[in-house]
C-alpha positions, 0 to 999 in steps of 0.5 A: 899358872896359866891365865884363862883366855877370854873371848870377846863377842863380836857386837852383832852376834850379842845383838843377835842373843839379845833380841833372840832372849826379848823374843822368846820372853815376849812369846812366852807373855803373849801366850793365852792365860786360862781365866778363872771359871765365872761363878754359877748363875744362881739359878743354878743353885737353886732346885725349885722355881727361880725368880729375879727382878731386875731393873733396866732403866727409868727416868724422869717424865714431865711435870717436873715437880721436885715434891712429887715427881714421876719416873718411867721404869722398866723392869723384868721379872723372871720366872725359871722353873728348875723343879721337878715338877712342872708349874701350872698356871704360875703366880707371882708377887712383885711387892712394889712399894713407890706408888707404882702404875704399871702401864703394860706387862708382856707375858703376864696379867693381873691375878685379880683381874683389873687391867692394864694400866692399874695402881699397884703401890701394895704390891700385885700378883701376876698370872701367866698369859698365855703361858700359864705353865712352866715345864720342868728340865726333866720333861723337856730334857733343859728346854728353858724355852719351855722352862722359863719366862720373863715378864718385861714391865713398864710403867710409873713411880713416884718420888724415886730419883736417877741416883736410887733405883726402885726395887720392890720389897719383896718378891715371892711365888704364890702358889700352893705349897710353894715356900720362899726363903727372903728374897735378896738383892745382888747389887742395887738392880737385882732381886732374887729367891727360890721357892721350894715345893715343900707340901705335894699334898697342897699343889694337888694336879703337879703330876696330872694334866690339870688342876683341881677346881677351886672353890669361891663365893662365885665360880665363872667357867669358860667352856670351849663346846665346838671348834672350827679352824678360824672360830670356836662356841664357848658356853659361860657358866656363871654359879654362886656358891655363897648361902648369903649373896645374891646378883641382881642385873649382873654385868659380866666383863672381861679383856680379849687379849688376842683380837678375838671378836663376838659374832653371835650369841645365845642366852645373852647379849652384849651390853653394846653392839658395836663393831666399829673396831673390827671393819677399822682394824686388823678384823676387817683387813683378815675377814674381807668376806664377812659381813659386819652387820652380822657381828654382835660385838668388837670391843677389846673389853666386851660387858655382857648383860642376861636376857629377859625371861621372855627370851627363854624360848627365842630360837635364835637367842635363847633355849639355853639351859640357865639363861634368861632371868633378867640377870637374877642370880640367887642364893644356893638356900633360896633356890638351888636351880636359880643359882646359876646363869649360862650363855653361849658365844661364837668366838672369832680368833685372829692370826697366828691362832687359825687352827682348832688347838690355839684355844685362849679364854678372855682375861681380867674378869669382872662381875657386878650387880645392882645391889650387891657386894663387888667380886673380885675374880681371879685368872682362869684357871685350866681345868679337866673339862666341864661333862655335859648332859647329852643334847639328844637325851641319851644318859651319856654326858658330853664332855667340853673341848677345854675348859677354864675356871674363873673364880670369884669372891665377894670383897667390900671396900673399906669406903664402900657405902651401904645400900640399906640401913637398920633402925632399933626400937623396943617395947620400954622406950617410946621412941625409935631410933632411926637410921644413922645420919648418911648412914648410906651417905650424903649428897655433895650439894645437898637442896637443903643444909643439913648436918652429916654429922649430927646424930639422927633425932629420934622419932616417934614409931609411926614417924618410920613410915615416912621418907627420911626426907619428909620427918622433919616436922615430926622429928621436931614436933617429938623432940619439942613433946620429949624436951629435947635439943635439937641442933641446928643445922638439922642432921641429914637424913639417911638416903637409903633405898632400903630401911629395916626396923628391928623391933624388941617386941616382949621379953619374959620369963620363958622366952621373948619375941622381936618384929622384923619390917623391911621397908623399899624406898626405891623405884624398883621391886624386889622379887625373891628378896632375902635378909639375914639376921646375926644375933651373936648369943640368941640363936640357940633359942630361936623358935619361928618366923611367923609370916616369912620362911625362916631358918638358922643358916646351915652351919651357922649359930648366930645368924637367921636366914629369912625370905618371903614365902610364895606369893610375899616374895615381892618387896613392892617399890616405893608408890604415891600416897593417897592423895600424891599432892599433899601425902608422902610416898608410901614404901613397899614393906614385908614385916614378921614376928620372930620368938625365942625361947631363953631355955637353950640360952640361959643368962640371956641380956634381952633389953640392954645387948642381945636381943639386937642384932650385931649385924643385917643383910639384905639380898647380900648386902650389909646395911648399916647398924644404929651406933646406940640402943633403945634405953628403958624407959620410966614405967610412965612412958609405957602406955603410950610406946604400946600406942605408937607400935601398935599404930604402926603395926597396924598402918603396915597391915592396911597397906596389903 
């Protein structure tokens, strides 16, 4: 058997093999692996409107205080619209929850017109500015330039540390038709949710060029009528809407955003002329050539007030059509033609906007009166543009360049103080109750100690004629007649510019019969004044007003709507008495009669609940209500509550 022969290696080339098989597994490590695809943004998952909040960074800023300390944050809330249709004028809901105050918002503004810095520890909406719309990938074949955008936020919150990070409960779209499934959260720094358009019958205007217009209690439109390279005129329309408020004195305000300034106006004036910070500022530098003198107005946040009805006619201020009323805008029932109020301006605009197609209105809009409810307005709002009558009298109509809608609704802070105050009597009670203790508050250092929350003492009737401030002594004197405690400290009196009296004056078989006295304790008239009465059960039956005009509000079932007829259209302010060194003020006053027939209105409680009203408003205001009612009183007191309200009645009567 032959016995096999083994070679031996020579030791270089097996040196050689090895480092030939090291490099060949070596190449074949180092060649590129194929990763696994990265997952789909969510966005992309998502056939609506994409939003995230992302926080970036915050710290801690002085004071230090361990028990209530604040941080900066920062933070991007992104909006991607991966819809079909295009979005016009977004709105967003961040839901922040720790005491935030936002310092500044790029892109964006605050839906309810305050600005910059605010409180936002509720939560807030922001609108668009100034790009209010977003395209849709259809339209723009995936231009997310035009498709999305991204509010970069800064501000403070409280009581959040560096190891935590302050996310906002919830994040939502809010316009119309727009659904959001729950927002969630990727990690700790990332909110997201898509909102789906699931009713195309409520965002009315997504496939058309504009919005619809909106209705509100009061509508501020922003007209842009002619148009320059480098400025422009716009008319500002302000219209009330709502059968119950009026303003008195407005004062419109509102933020320039893009360094524009006022150079002239018409039907209107600024409340301040001041041009301070355009010959400082970047104004000045660009319009080297102009005359400030000239220019009217150069805040960032301008207040424009009306002109008096002396301007109507100027030709240089007035002959706007609307304008000059002294600021009184009416209520539509009063006065259709009086419930609207117009000016006009000349806007400069600044770098990069010279060229007649960068048009942008103001934002964060403000409106208040002198005796009325606050506003609350919203973001303008792009709409088709306003039509106007041809200046030259033609029957043609002139349509506006561009136009925005403001719109605008009454609110009522729950720490509001009411202006105005209601006092109750009636025929089978003797004594009047008047308005509540402070019922339009209390003064912090009274002149002289006096109780706030002491109920107010009763009075005799004719007591009602006097300023609170001066029936002590008869409060006392009747409280002595009637056996009555009296506490001490006294309680303060009600410190109302405008008290109302609602007298029960008879109550029959068939029907009964209230009188209504409107008393002004202020320094000023009150010209085309108005009051609304609810009487929850007793409308049905309402028959006359006897010296004012009077109707049951349009729509309505429990309210009266009451305003002087011609020549008692004025509440007279409040004047001296006969003999000033010794005699009280007298108030200006209206009073009238009101029946009711109990045939529409059967099982009617006249005496003891619904022949008092369950609410009072005066010139849109409500005025606070008495806490109890007038009790019936013992057939022996009878005589003399007849003698006190025929007293009254008949010093109101020789005061006219």
């Amino acid at each position: 058997m032959a016995v096999p022969v083994v070679h031996k290696l020579h030791p270089i080339i097996l040196l050689f093999l090895s480092l030939s098989l090291f490099l060949f597994n070596t190449s074949v490590l180092s060649q590129p692996q194929t990763p696994p695809p990265a997952p789909a943004p969510a966005s992309d998952s998502c056939n609506g409107v994409f939003l995230s909040y992302t926080y970036k960074t915050g710290h801690a800023i002085p004071p230090t205080d361990p028990t209530n300390q604040a941080y900066r944050f920062e933070s991007t809330l992104r909006l991607l619209n991966n819809g079909r249709q295009e979005l016009k004028s977004w709105r967003a809901f961040v839901g922040f929850q720790h005491r935030e105050r936002l310092v500044s918002a790029s892109n964006a503004v605050l839906a309810d017109g305050n600005s910059l810095p605010a409180e936002l520890g509720n939560g807030a909406v922001f609108a668009g500015f100034p790009m209010s719309d977003l395209k849709s990938a259809v339209e723009t074949a995936g231009d997310t330039t035009q498709m999305e955008v991204s509010v970069e936020l800064v501000g403070t919150q409280f009581g959040v540390g560096a190891s935590d990070v302050p996310m906002p409960l919830n994040i939502s779209l809010v316009n119309d038709g727009y659904t959001c499934v729950n927002a969630t959260n990727q990690g700790n720094r990332v909110m997201q949710v898509c909102c789906i358009l699931q009713d195309t019958n409520s965002n009315t205007g997504v496939n058309e060029e504009f919005l619809p217009r909106q209705e509100g209690d009061l509508i501020i439109m922003y007209d842009v009528i002619r148009v320059y390279d480098d400025n422009y005129w716009a008319q500002v329309s302000i219209s009330n809407n709502h059968p119950l408020s009026r303003l008195d004195n407005w004062h419109l305000s509102f933020d320039w955003m893009r360094e524009e300034f006022i150079y002239t106006m018409k039907g209107a004036y600024p409340y301040v002329v001041d041009t301070t910070d355009c010959v400082f500022g970047s104004q000045g530098q660009h319009y080297q050539g102009m005359d400030f003198s000239q220019v009217l107005n150069c805040q960032s946040s301008p207040t424009i007030i009306d002109l008096p009805p002396t301007m109507a006619n100027d030709s240089n201020l007035g002959r706007i059509p609307f304008c000059c009323r002294n600021g009184t805008i009416l209520s539509p029932l009063m006065d259709p033609s009086r419930s609207k109020s117009s000016f006009q301006m000349q806007v400069y605009k600044m770098p990069p906007d010279l060229n007649k197609t960068e048009l942008a209105p103001p934002q964060n809009w403000k409106i208040n009166g002198s005796m009325n409810l606050d506003y609350e307005c919203g973001s303008p709002v792009r709409v088709s543009p306003s039509q106007f009558p041809d200046p030259s009298g033609l029957p043609s109509e002139t349509a506006a360049i561009a136009s925005w809608q403001v719109v605008c609704n009454m609110t009522q802070s729950r720490l509001a103080v009411p202006r105005c105050c209601v006092s109750y009597s009636a025929f089978f009670n003797d004594s009047a109750i008047p308005c509540n203790t402070c019922a339009c508050g209390c003064s912090p250092n009274p002149t002289q100690t006096c109780s706030a929350t002491e109920p107010a003492l009763l009075l005799r009737p004719d007591t009602l004629l006097i300023p609170s401030e001066n029936r002590t002594a008869e409060a006392l004197k009747w409280a002595d007649i009637k056996r009555r405690k009296v506490p001490n400290p006294l309680p303060c009196g009600d410190n109302c510019g405008v008290s109302i009296n609602w007298h029960l004056l008879s109550d029959f078989k068939h029907g009964w019969s209230a009188r209504i006295t409107i008393f002004n304790w202020g320094e000023s008239s009150f010209e085309d004044w108005f009051a609304a009465v609810q009487l929850d059960n007793a409308v049905p039956g309402f028959e006359e007003v006897y010296t004012f005009n009077g109707s049951v509000l349009q729509g309505s079932n429990n309210t009266i709507f009451m305003q002087g007829r011609p020549g008692l259209n004025y509440l007279l302010a409040e004047t001296n008495g006969s003999n000033p060194k010794k005699d009280p003020h007298v108030p200006g006053s209206q009073q009238s009669v009101i029946s009711f027939t109990k045939k529409s209105t059967p099982g009617i409680k006249v005496a003891t609940r619904d022949g008092f009203p369950t609410k009072v408003l005066f010139n849109g205001e409500e005025c606070a209500l008495p806490t109890i009612l007038p009790s019936k009183a013992p057939m022996a007191s009878a005589a003399s509550s007849i003698v006190g309200f025929l007293t009254l009645a008949l010093l109101l009567l020789l005061q006219y």
